[in-house]
N, C-alpha and C positions, 0 to 999 in steps of 0.2 A: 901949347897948353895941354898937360893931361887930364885923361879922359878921368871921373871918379866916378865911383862904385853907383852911385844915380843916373850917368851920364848914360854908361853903357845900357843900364836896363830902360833908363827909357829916354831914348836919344833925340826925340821932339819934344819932350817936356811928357806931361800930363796932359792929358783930357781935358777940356773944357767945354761946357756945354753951354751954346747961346740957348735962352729959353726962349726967344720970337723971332727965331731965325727970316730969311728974307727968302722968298723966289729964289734972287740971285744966287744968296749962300748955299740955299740949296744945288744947284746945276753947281755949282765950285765942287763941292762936296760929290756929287755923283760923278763927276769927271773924275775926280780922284778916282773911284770906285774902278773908271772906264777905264782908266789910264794902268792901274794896277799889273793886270796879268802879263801886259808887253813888258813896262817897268822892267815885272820879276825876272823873266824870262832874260831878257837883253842884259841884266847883272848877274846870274849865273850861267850862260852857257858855256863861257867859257873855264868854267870851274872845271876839273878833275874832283874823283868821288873822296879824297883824302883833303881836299878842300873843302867841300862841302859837309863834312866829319869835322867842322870847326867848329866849338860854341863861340858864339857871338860873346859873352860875356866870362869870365870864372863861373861856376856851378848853372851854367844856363844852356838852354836847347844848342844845339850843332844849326845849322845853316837849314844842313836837309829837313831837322826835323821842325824849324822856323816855315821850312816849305811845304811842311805836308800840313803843322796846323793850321795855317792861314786860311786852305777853303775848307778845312774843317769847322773852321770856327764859322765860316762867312757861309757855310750852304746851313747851319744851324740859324743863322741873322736871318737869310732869304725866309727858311722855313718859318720863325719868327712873324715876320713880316708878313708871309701869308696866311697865316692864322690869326693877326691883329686886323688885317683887312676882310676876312670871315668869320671870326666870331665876334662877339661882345666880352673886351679884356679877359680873353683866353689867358689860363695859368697854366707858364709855357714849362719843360724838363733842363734843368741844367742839367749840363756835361762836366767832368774833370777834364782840364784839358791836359793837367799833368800828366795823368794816366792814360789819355790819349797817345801823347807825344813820348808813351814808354812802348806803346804798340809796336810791333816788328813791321810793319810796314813804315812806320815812322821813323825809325833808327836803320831802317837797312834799303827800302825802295826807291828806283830811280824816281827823281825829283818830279821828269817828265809827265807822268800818268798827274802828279800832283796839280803839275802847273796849266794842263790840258784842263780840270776840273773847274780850275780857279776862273779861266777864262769863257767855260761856259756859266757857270756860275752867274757870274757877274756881266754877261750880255744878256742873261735873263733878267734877273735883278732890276740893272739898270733901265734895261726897256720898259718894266713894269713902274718903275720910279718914276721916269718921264710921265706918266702916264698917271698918274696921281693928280686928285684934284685937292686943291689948298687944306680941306677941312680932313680929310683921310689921312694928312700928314698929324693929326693929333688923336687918332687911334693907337691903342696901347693895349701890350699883355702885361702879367703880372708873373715878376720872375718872384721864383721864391727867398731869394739871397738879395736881392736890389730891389724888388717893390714894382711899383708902376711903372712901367717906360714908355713912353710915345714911337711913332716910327721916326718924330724930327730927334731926337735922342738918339737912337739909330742908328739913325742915318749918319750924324756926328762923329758916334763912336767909332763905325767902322770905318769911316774916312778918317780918323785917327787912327783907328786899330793899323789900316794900310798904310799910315804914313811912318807908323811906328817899326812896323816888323820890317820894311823895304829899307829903313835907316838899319835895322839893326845887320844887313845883309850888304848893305854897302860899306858900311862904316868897317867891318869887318875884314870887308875886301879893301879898302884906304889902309886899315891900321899894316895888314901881314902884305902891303905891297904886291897883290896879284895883279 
C-alpha cells in the first residue's frame, strides 16, 4: 500500500486527547516518554551522516534535524510543565520550531549531543510525572496560539508528539531499506 501525502506527515494519525484520562493511561503515556530516548537512539545508530541528511517526507525535516527538535521541543514541554506546577496558569513563550530546525546546529550537528539531551530530559521529567499527585495533573498555562492547556494535555501530546517523530524516523529507515 502507498504511503500518501498525510501518511508520511503524520504516520500515527493525529492527536487525540482523552479529556478524564485514568491513573493507568497516564503511566502508559509516561512510559512512552521513558521509553523514547533508547527508542531514538537504537534506530539511528546505525545511520551514517548522508543518511541521516534524509527528509522523512518531500519538503520536510531530514532525520538529523527530526533529532535535534525533539528535545527541543520536549525540554520547552518539561519547562512548560514547571512553570504550570509554580505558578497560577502562567502564559507560557512559543517557539518557531521551523526556525529552530533551520539553526546550524540542527542541519549540520552530530545527532549524539541531541539524543544525550533527550534522554536527560526525559529521566527528569518522568521522575517528576511519577510524582504528581491526581489534582496537579489539571494545572495548566496559557499558550498564546492554543489557549489553556492542562498538564493531562501534556502529557498526551507529547506521548504523541514521541510516537510521532520515532514513526517518522523509522518508517524512513523501512521505506530507503537501511
Amino acid at each position: 500500500m502507498l504511503e500518501t501525502k498525510d501518511d508520511l506527515r503524520f504516520p500515527v494519525g493525529r492527536a487525540v486527547i482523552e479529556p478524564n484520562p485514568t491513573e493507568v493511561q497516564r503511566l502508559g503515556w509516561i512510559q512512552i516518554l521513558e521509553e523514547l530516548p533508547e527508542r531514538m537512539r537504537l534506530a539511528v545508530a546505525p545511520l551514517a551522516d548522508e543518511q541521516l541528511d534524509t527528509p522523512y517526507r518531500p519538503d520536510g525535516w531530514t532525520i538529523r534535524q527530526v533529532l535535534h527538535h525533539v528535545p527541543d521541543s520536549h525540554m520547552n514541554a518539561y519547562i512548560r510543565f514547571c512553570l504550570a506546577l509554580t505558578e497560577d496558569v502562567p502564559r507560557i513563550c512559543p517557539y518557531d520550531q521551523d526556525a529552530w530546525a533551520q539553526l546550524p546546529y540542527s542541519r549540520t550537528a552530530p545527532v549524539n549531543i541531541s539524543l544525550l539531551i533527550l534522554e536527560s530530559v526525559h529521566a527528569r521529567w518522568t521522575t517528576m510525572m511519577k510524582q504528581l499527585e491526581p489534582a496537579q495533573w489539571r494545572r495548566a498555562f496559557d499558550h498564546p496560539e492554543n489557549g489553556i492547556q492542562t498538564l493531562d494535555d501534556q502529557l498526551q501530546i507529547y506521548a504523541w508528539h514521541s510516537r510521532h517523530h520515532l514513526a517518522h524516523v523509522m518508517r524512513t529507515i523501512e521505506r530507503s531499506g537501511w
